[in-house]
gemmi code that builds the backbone of each chain (N, CA, C; Angstrom):
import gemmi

chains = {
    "A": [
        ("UNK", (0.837, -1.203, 0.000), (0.000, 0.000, 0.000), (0.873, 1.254, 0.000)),
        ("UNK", (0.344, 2.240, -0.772), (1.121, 3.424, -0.931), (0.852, 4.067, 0.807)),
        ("UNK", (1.280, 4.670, 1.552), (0.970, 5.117, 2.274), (0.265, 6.368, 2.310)),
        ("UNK", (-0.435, 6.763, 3.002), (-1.409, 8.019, 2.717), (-2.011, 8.305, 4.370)),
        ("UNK", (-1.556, 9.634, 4.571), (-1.462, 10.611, 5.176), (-3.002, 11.522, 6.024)),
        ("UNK", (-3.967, 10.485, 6.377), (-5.434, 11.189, 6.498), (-5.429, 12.103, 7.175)),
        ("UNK", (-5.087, 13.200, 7.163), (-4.536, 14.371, 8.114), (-4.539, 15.033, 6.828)),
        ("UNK", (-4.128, 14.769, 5.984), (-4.350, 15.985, 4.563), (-5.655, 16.141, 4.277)),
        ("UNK", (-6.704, 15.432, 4.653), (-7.632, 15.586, 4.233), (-8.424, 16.817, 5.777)),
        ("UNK", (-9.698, 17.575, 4.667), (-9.871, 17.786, 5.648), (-11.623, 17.706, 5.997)),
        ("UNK", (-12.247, 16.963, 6.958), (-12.627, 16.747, 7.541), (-13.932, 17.844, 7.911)),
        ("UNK", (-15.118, 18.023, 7.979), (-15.867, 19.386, 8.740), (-16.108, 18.723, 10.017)),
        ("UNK", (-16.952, 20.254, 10.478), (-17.623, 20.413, 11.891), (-17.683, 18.838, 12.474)),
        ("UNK", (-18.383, 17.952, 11.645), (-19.055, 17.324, 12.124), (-18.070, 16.054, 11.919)),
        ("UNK", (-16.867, 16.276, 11.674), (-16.047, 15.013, 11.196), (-15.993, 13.931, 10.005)),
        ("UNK", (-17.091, 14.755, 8.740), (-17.451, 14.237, 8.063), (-16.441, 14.872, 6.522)),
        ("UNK", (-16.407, 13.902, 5.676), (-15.982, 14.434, 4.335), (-17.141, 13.656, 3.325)),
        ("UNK", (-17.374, 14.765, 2.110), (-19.109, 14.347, 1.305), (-17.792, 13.119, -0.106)),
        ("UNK", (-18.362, 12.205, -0.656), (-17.922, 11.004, -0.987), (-18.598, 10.818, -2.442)),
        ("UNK", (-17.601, 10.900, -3.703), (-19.223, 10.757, -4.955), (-18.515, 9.240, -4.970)),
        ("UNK", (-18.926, 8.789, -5.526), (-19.284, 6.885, -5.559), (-19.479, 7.120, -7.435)),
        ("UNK", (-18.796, 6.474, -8.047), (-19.058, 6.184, -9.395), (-18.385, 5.033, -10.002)),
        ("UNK", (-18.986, 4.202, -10.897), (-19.088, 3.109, -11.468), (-17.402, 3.429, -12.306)),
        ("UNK", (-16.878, 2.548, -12.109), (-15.455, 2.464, -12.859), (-15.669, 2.062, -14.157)),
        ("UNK", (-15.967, 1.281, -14.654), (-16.602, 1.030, -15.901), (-17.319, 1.973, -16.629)),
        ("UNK", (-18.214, 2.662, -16.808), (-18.551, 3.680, -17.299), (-18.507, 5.112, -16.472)),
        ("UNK", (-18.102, 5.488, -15.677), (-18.310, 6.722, -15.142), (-19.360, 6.994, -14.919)),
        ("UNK", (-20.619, 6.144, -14.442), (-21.706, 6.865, -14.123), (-21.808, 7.224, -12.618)),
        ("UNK", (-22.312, 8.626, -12.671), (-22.492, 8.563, -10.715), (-23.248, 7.560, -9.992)),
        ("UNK", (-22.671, 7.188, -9.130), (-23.791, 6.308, -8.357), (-24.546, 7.067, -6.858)),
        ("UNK", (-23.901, 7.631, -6.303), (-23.971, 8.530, -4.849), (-23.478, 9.181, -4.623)),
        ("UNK", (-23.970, 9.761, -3.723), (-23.281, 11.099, -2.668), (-23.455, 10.733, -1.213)),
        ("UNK", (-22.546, 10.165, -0.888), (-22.400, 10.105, 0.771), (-21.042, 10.435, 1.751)),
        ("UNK", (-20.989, 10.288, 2.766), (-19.849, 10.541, 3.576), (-19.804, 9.870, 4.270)),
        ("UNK", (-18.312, 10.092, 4.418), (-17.221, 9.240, 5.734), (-16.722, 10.048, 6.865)),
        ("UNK", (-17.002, 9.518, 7.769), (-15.649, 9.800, 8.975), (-14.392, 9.047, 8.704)),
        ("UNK", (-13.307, 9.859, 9.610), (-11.743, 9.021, 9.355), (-11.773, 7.270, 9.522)),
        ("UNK", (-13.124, 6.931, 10.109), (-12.857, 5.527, 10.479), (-13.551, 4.463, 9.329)),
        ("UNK", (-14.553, 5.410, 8.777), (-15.066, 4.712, 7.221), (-13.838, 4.873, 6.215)),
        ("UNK", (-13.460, 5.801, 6.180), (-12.097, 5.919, 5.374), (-10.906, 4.814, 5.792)),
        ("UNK", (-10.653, 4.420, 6.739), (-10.073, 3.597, 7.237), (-10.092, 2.233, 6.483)),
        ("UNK", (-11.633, 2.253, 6.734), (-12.044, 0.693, 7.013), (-11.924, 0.660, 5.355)),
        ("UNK", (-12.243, 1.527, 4.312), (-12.441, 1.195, 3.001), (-10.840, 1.066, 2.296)),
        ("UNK", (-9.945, 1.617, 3.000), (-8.688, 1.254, 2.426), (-8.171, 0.339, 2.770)),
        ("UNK", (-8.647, -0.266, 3.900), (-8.237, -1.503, 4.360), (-8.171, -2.795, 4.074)),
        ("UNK", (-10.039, -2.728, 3.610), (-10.696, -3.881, 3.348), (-11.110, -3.918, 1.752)),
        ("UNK", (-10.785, -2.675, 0.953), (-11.201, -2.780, -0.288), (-12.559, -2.313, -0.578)),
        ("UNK", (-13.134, -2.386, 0.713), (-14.736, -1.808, -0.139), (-15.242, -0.629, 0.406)),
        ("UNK", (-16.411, -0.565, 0.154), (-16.573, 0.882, 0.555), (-17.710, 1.182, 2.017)),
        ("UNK", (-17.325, 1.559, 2.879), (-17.752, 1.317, 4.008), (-18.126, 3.570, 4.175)),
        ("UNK", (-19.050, 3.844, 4.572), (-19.499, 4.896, 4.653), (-19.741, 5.380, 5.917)),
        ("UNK", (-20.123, 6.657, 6.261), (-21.437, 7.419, 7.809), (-22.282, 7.486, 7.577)),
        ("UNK", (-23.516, 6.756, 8.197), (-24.446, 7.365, 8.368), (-24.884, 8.387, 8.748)),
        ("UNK", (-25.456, 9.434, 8.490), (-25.673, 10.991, 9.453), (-27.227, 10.444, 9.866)),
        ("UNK", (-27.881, 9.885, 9.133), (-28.914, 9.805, 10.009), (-29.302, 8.848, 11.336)),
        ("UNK", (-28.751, 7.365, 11.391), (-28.023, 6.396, 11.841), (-27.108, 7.043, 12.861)),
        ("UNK", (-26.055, 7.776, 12.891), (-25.078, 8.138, 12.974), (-24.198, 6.657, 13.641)),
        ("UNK", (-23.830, 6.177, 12.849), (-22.975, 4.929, 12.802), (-22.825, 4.660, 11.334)),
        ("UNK", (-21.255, 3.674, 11.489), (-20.901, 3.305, 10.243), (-21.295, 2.345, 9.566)),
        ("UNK", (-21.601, 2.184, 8.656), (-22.232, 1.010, 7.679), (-21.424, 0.607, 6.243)),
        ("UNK", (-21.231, -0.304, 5.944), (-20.851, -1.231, 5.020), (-21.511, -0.829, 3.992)),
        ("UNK", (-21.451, -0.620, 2.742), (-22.713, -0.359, 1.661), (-22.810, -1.992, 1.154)),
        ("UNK", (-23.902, -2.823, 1.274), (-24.504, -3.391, 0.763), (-24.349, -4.889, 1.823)),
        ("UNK", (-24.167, -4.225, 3.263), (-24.446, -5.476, 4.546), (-25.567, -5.543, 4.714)),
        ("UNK", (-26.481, -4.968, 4.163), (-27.979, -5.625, 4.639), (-28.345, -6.423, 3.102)),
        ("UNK", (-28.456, -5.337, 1.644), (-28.879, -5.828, 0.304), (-28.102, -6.487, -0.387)),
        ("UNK", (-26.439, -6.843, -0.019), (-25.454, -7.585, -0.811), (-24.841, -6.783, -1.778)),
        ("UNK", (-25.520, -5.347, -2.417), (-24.847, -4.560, -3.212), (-23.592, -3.555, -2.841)),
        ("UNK", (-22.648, -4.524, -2.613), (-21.249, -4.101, -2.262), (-20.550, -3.718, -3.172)),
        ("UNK", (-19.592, -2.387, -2.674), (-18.815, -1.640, -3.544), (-17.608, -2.144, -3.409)),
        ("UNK", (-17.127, -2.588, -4.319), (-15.365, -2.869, -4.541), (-14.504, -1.293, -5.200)),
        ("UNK", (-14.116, -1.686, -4.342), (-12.482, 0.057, -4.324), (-12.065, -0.602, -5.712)),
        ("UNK", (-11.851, 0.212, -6.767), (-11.413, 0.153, -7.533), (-10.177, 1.576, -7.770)),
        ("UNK", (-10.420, 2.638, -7.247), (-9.777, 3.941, -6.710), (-10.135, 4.860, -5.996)),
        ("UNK", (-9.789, 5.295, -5.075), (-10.226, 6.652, -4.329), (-8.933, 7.760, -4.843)),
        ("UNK", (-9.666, 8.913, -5.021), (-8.885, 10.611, -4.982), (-9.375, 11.281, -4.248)),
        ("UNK", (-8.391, 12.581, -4.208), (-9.637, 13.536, -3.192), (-8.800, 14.568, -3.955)),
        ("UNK", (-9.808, 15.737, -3.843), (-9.702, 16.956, -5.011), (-8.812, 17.371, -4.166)),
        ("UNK", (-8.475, 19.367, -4.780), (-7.891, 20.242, -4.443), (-7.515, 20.729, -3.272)),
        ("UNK", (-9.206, 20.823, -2.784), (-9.103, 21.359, -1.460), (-9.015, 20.493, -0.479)),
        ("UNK", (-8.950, 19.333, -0.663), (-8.733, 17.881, 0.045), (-10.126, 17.765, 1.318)),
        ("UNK", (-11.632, 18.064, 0.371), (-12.526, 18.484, 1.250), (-13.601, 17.185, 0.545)),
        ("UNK", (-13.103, 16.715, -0.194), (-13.946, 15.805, -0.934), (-13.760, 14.608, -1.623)),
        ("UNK", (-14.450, 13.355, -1.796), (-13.595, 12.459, -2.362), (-14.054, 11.913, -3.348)),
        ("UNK", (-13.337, 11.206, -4.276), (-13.956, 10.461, -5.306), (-13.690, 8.532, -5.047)),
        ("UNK", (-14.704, 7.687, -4.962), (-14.366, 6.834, -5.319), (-14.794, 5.865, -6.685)),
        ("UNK", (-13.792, 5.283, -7.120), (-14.161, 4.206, -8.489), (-14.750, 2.976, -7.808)),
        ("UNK", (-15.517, 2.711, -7.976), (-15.928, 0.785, -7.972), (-16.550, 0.235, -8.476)),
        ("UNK", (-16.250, -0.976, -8.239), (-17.533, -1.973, -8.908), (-18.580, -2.176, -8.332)),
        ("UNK", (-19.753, -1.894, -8.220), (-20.635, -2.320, -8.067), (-21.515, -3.467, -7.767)),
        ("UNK", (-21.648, -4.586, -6.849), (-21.883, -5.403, -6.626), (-23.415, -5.526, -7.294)),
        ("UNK", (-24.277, -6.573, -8.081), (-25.363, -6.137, -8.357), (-26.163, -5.244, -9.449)),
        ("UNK", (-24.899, -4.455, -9.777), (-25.676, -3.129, -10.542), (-26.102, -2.144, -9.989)),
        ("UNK", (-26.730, -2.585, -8.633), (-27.527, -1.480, -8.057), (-27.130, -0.650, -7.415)),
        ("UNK", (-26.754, 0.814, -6.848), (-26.142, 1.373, -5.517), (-27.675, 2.113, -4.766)),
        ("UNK", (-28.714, 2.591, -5.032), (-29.729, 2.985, -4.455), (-30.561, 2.157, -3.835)),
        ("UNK", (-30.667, 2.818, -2.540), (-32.030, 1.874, -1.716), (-33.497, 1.813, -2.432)),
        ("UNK", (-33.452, 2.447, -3.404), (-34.808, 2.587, -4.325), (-34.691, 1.292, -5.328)),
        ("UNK", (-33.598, 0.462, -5.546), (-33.597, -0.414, -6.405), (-33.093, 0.149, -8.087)),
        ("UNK", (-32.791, 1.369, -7.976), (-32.443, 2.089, -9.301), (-30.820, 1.750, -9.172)),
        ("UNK", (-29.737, 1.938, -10.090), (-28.532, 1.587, -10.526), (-28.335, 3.046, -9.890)),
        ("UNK", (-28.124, 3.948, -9.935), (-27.991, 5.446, -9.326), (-28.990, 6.151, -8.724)),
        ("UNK", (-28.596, 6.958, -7.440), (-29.040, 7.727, -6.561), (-29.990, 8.679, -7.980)),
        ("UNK", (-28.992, 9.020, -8.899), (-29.518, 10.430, -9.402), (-30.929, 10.119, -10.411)),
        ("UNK", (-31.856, 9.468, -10.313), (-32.261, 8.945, -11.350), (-33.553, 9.917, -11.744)),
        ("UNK", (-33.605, 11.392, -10.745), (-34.754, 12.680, -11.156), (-33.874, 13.506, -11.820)),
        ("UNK", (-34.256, 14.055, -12.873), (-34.171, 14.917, -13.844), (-34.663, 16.589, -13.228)),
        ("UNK", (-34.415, 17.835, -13.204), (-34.734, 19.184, -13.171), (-34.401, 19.668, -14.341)),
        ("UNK", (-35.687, 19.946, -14.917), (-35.621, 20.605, -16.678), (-34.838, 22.177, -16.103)),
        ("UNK", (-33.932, 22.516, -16.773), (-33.138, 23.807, -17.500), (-34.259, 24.749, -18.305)),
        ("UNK", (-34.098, 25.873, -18.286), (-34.514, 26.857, -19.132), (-33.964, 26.928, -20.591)),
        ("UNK", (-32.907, 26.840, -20.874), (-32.159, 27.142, -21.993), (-31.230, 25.718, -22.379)),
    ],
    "B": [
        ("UNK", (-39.509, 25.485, -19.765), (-39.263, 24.840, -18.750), (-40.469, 24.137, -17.957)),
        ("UNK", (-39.722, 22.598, -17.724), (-40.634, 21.823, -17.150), (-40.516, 22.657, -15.491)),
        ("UNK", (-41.788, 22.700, -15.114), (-41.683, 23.309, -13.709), (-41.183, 22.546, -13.128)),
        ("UNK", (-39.981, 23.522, -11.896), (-39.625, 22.224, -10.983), (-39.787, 22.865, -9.661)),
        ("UNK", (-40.352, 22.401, -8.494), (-40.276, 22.867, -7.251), (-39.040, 23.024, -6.449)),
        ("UNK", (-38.290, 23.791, -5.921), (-36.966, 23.565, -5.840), (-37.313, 23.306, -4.229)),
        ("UNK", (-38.328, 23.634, -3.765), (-38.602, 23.355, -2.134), (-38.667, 21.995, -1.827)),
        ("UNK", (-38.762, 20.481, -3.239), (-38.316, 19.609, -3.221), (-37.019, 19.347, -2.267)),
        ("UNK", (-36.183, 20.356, -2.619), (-35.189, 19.786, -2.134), (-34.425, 19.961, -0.918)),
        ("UNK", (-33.482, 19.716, -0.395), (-33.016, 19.561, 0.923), (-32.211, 20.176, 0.853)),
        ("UNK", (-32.093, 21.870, 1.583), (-30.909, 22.308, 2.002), (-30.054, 22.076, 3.203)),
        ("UNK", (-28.968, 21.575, 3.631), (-28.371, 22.100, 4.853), (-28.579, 23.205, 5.485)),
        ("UNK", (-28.088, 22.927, 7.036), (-28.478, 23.865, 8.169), (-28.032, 25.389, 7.592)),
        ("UNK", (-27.031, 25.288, 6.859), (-26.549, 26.658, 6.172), (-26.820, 26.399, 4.775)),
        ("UNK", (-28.093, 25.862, 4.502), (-29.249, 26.744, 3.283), (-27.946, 26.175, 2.003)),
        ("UNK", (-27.353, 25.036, 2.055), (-26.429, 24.995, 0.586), (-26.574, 23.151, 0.396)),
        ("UNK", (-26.632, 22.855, -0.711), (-26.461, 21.322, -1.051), (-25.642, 21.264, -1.900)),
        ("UNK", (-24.813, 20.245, -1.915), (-23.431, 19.564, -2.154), (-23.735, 19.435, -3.936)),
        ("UNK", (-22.825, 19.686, -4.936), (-23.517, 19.298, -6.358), (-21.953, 18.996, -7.013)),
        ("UNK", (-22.202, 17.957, -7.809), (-21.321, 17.097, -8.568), (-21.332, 17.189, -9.760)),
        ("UNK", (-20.196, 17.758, -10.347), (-20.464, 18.399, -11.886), (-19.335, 17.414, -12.458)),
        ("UNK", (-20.093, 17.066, -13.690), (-19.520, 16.100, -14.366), (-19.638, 16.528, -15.786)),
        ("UNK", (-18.762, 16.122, -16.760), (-18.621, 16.260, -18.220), (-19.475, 15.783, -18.803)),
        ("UNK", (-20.350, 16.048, -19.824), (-21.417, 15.423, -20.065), (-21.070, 14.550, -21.047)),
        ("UNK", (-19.832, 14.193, -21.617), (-19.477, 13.632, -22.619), (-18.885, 12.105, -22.055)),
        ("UNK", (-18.135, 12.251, -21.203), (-17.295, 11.401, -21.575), (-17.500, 10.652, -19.632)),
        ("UNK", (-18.583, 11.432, -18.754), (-19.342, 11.157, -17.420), (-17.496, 11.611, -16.410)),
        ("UNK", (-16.785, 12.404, -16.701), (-15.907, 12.372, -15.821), (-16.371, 13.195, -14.702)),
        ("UNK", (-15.952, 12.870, -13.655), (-16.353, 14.129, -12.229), (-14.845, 15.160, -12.569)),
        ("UNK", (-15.684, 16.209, -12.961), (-14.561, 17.584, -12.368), (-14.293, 18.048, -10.985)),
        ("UNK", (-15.573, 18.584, -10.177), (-15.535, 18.868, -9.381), (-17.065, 18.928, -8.409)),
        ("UNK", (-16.639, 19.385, -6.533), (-18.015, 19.129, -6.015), (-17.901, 20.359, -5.643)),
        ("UNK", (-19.074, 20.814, -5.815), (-19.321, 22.542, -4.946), (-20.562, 22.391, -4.311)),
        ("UNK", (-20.757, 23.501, -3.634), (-22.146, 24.086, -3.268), (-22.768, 25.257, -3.956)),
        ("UNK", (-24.495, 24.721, -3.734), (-25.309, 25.940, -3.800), (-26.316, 26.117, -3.052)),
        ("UNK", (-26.286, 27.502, -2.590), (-27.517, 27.908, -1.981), (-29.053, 27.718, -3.177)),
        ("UNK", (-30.244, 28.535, -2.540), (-31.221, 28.129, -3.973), (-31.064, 28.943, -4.568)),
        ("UNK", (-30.712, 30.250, -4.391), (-30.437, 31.413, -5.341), (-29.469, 30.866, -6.424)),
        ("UNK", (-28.114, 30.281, -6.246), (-27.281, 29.709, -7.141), (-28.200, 28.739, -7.798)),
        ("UNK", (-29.051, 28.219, -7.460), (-29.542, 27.086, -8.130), (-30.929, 27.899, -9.239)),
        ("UNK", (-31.103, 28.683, -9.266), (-32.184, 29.212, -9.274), (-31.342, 30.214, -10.408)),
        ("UNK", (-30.543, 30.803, -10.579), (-29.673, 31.348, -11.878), (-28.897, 30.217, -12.608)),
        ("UNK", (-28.761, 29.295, -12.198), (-28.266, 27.962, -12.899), (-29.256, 27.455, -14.246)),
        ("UNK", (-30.368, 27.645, -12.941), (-31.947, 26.914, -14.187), (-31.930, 28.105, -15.183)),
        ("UNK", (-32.144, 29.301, -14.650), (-32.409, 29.965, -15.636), (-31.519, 30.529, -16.871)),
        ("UNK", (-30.125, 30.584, -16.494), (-29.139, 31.089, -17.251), (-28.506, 30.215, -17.915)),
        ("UNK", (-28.974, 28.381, -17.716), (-28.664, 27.922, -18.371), (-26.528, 27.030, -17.747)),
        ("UNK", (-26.246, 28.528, -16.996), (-24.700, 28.399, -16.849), (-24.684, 28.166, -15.471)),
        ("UNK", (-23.817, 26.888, -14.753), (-23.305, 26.635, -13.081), (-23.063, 28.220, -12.599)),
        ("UNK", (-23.740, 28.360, -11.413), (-23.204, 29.007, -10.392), (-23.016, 28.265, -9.113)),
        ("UNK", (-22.796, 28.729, -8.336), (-22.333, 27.809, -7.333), (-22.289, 28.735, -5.941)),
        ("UNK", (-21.888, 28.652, -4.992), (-21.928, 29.511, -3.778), (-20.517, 29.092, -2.520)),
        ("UNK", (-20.217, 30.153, -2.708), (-18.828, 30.077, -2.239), (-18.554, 30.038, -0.486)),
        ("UNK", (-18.434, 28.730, 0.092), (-19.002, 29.162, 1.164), (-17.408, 30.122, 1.970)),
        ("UNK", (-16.378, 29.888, 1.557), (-14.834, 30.562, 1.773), (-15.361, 32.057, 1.447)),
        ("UNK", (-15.944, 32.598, 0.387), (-16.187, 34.054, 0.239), (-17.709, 34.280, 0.853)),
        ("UNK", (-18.361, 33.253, 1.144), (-20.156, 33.610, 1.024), (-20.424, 34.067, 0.341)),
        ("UNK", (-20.298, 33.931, -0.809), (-20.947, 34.301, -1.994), (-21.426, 33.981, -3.061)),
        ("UNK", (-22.269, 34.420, -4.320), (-22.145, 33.846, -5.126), (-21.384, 34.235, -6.282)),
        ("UNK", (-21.280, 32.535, -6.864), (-19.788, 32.813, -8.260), (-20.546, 32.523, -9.204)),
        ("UNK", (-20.245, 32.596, -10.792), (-20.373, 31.831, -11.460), (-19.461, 31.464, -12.490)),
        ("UNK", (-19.548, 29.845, -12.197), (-17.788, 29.239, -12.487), (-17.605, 30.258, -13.914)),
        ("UNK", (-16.884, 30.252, -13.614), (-15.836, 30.577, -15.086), (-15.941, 32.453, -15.342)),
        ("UNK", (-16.489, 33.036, -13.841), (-16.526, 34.301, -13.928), (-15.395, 35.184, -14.338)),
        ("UNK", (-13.718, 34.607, -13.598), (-12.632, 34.984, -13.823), (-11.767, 34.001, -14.616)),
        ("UNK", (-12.160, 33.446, -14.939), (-11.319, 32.415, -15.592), (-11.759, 32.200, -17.214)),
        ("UNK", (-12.964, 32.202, -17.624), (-13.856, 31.713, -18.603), (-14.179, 30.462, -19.107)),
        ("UNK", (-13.711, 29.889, -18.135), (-14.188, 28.223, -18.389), (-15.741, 28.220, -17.486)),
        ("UNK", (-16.310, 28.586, -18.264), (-17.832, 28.628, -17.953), (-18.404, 27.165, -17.663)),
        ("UNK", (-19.503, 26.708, -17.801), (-20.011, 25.338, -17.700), (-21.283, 25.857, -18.413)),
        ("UNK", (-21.383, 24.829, -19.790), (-22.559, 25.171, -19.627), (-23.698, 23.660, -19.476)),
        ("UNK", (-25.077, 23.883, -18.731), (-25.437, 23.158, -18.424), (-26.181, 22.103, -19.819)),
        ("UNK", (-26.253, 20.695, -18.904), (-26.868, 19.907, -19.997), (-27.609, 19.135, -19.761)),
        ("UNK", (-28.032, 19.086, -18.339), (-29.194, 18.240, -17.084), (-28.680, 18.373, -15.594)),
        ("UNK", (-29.484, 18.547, -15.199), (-29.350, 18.387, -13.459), (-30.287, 17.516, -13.490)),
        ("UNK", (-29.814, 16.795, -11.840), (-30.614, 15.562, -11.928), (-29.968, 16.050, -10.058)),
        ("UNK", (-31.394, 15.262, -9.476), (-31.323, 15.503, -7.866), (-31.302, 13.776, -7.446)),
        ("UNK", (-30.826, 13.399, -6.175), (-31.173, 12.150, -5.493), (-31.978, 11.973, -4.731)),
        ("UNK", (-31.768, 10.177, -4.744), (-33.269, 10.209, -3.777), (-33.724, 10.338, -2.587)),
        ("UNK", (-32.414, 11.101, -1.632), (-32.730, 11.480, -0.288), (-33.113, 13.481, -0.948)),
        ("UNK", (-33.164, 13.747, -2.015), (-32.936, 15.127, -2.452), (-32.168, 16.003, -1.767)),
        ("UNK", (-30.831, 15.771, -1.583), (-29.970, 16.473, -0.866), (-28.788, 16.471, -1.531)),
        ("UNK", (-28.751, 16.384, -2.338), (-27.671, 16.390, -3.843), (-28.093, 16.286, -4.927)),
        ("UNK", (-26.812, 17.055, -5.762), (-27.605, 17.273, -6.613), (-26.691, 16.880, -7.911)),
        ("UNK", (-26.386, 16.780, -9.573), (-25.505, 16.288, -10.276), (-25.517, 17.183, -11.575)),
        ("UNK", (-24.865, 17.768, -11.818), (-25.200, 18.468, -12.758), (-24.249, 17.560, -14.081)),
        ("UNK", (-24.749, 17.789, -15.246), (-23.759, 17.238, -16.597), (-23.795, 18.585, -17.555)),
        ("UNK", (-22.187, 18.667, -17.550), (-22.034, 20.105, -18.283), (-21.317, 20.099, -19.400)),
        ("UNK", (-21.087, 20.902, -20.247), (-20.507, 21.382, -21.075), (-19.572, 21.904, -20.469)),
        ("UNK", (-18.091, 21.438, -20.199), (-16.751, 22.112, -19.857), (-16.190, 23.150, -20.371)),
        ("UNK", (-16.558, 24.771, -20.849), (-15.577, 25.452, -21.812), (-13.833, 25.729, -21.122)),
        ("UNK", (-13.402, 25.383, -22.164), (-11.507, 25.502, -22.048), (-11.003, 23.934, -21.453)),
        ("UNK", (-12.338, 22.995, -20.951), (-11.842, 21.356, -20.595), (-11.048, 21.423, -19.251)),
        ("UNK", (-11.426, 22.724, -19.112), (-10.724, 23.258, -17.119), (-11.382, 23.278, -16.499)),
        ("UNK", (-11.158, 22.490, -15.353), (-12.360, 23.153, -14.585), (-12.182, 23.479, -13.008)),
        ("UNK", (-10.648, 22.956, -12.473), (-10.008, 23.164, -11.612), (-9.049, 24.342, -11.155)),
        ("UNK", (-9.215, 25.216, -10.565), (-8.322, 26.516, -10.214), (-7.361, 26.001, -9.945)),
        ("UNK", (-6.882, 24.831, -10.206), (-4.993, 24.505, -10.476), (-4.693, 24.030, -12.061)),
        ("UNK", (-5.744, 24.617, -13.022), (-5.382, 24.054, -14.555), (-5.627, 22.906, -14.788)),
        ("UNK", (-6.111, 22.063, -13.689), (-6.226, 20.443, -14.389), (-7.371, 20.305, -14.855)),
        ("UNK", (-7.686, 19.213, -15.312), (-9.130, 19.574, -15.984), (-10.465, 19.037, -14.678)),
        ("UNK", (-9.907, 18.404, -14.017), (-11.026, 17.702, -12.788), (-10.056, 18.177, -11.484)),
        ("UNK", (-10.833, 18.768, -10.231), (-10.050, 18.666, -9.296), (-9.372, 17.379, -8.379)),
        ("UNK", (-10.244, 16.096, -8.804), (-9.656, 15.441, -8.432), (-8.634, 14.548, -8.819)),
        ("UNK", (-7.468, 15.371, -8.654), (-5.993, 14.603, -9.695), (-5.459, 13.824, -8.638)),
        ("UNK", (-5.589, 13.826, -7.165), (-4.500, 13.103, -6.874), (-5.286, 11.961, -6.207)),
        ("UNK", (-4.780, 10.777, -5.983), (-5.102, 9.176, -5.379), (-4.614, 8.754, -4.035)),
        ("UNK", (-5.526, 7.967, -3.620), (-5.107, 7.443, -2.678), (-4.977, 5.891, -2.445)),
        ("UNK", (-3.814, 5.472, -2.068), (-3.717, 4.211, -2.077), (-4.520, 3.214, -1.415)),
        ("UNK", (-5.015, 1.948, -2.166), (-5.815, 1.168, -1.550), (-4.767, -0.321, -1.332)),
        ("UNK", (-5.334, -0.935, -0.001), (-4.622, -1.849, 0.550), (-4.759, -3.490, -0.572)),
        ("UNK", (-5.962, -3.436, -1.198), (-6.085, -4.788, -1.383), (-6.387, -4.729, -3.234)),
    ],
}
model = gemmi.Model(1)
for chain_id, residues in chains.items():
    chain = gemmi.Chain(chain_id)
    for i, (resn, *xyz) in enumerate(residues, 1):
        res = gemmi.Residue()
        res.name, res.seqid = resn, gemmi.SeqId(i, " ")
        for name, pos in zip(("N", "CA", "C"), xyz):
            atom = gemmi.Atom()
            atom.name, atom.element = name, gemmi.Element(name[0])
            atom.pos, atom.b_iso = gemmi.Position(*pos), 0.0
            res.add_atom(atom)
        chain.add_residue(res)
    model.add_chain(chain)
structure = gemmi.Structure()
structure.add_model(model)
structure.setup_entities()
């Protein structure tokens, strides 16, 4: 493992950093969620992607209850080291509790 | 414009939701910002990302000093409606205030 430094990152109020989740294979978004330092932990550790709950407020596994587990395929974190990206595979197809392949699956029509 | 209720959606305690702008071509993530609804609300209408700066409190709109504008090509919200995804038109293929084209250039090592 390359070593990496979680102290560069930085963290808010609440100990949280926001997380986009996208399909390595095509680049599609799958989510928007967050980690504390100890979901971050656990996902470099173990390979998959382990998240915070804010509503829960505890950590959860993505897909220990439905089986739709994320395999680390890469994590980055941007500029301001306030945000992260991860690649994976997708266990399933699915990443939404709605049963849809992506969180984003509503549309807001544009003017122009 | 298809009407959209923007009271749909879920702001944070400080009135801003997290949004994930991606290339509409090729699905890469550039970058994650915030907007208040006012930013969101000149977005729909102008067609072009604004965003809300929470370092200045203000509002920007990308590519004000720079001219790598965005222009929009769908927003799409999730299904907790507390994020949001925009797919843009990149002008100049920049979209990072360090010249790269995505802010997230750098990686982090995974164990397995």
């Amino acid at each position: 493992m390359k070593s990496f430094d979680i102290d560069v990152l930085k963290f808010n109020e609440r100990g949280l950093i926001p997380v986009i989740t996208q399909d390595y294979q095509d680049n599609a978004v799958l989510m928007l969620a967050y980690m504390n330092r100890e979901s971050l932990e656990k996902t470099i550790e173990t390979g998959r992607a382990w998240y915070f709950s804010r509503s829960r407020q505890k950590l959860w596994q993505k897909g220990e209850t439905s089986g739709h587990f994320q395999n680390i395929k890469s994590i980055y974190y941007d500029c301001d080291a306030d945000a992260l990206l991860l690649k994976v595979e997708q266990v399933g197809g699915i990443s939404c509790h709605t049963g849809k392949r992506s969180c984003f699956f509503r549309e807001i029509g544009v003017d122009s």
